[in-house]
N, C-alpha and C positions, 0 to 999 in steps of 0.2 A: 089229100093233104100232102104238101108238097114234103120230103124227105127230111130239109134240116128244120122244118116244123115239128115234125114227130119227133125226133130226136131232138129238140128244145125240151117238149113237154116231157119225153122221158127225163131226161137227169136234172132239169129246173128243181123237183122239187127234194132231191138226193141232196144237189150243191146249197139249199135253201137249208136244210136242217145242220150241214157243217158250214153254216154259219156267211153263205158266199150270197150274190146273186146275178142270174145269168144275165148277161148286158145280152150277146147275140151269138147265134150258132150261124155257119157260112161254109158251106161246102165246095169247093174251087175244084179245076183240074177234072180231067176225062178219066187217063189210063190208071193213075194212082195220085185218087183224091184225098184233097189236103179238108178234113176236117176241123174248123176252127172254132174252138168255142173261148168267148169272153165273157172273163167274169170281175167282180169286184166283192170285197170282204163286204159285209151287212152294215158293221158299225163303222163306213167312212174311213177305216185305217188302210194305209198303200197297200198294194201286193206287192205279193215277195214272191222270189225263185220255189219260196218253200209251199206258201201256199199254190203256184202253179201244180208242183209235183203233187202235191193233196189232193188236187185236180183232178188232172191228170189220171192217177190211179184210181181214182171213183170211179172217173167215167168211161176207163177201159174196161172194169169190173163191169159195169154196167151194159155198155155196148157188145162185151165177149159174152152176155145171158140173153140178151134180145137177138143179136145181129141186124141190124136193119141196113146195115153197108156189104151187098154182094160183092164185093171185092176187096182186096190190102188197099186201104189208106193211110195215113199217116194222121194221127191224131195232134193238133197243137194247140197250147192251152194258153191264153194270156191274159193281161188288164188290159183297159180300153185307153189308157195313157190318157194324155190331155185334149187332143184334139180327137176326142173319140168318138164313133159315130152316138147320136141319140134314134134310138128305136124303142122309147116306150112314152107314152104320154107323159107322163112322170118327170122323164129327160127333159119336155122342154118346159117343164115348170119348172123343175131344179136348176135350170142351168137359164132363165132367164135373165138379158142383162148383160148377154155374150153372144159374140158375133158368131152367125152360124152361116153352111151352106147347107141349101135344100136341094133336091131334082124331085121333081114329081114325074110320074107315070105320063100325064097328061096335058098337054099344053094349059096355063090356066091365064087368061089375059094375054094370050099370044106368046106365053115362054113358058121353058120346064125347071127354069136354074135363076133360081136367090140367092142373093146373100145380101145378108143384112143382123140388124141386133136382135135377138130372141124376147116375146113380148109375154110367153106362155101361152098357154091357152083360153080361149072365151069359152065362155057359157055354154057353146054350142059346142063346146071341142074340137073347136078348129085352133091349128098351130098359127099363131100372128108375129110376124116379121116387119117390122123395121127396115125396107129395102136400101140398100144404097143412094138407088136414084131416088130416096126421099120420102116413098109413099109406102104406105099399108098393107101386105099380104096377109090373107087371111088363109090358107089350104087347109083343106080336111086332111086328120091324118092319113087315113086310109089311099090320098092321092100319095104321100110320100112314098119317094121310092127309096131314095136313102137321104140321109141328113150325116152332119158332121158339126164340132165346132172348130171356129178358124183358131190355128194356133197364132196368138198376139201377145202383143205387150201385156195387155188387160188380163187373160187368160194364167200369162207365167205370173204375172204379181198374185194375181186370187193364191196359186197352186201355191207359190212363195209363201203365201200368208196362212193358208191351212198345214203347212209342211210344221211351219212355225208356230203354229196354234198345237197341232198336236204334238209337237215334242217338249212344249212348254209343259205338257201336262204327262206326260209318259216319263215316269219316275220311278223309280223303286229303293225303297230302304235298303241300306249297306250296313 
């Protein structure tokens, strides 16, 4: 199991009881590697600076009792912002409807790179796209190798409109 595998499944389910969950863990850099884990709060509400350091602090607690990083890295904790990559099945049901880019592993129809509208997924659990050039990709997830969505117009209105949705309702009595 590759490294920021195992250190997903360690603190996924730490970050899962205060209330977060893990989008993706990404280990970068040789000499002093940049540990990146991204998260978002459970109930749809933005991150904050504050919940990064809540983070943050779990998951040094965590990593200073296992160690599974033989050397100093640098730990960084953040949200996935709006064009954020999608790495779970989930992602591209929630986010269908919005334009994404794909790279697969493996050439599929003679290319590795989509972009096109997000359809979810079928029956079979394949990710379906909307390509540009007009026609239908089907890929398995397991071919993906990363995925993203495109920051657009479409994208900042949605964000716009949830910003606005939830502060209509985030009130408190004075």
């Amino acid at each position: 199991m590759e490294l920021g595998e195992r250190i997903a499944r360690m603190i996924a389910p730490t970050l899962n009881d205060m209330g977060f969950d893990l989008v993706r863990v990404r280990i970068t850099g040789n000499r002093r590697p940049t540990l990146q884990v991204m998260a978002e709060p459970l109930d749809g509400t933005p991150m904050t600076v504050d919940h990064c350091a809540e983070i943050s602090r779990a998951v040094s607690a965590l990593l200073d009792v296992e160690d599974p990083i033989d050397r100093a890295y640098t730990l960084e904790v953040s949200s996935p912002g709006l064009d954020r990559p999608l790495t779970r099945h989930d992602d591209f049901e929630r986010f269908a409807g919005f334009e994404a880019k794909l790279e697969t592993r493996r050439p599929i129809d003679g290319r590795r790179r989509f972009k096109g509208w997000l359809r979810g997924c079928a029956a079979d659990g394949r990710v379906c796209l909307d390509t540009d050039d007009g026609t239908e990709a089907r890929i398995d997830f397991d071919d993906i190798l990363k995925a993203k969505l495109v920051l657009n117009d479409h994208l900042l209105a949605a964000a716009r409109a949830a910003a606005g949705s939830s502060q209509a309702t985030d009130h408190t009595d004075s």
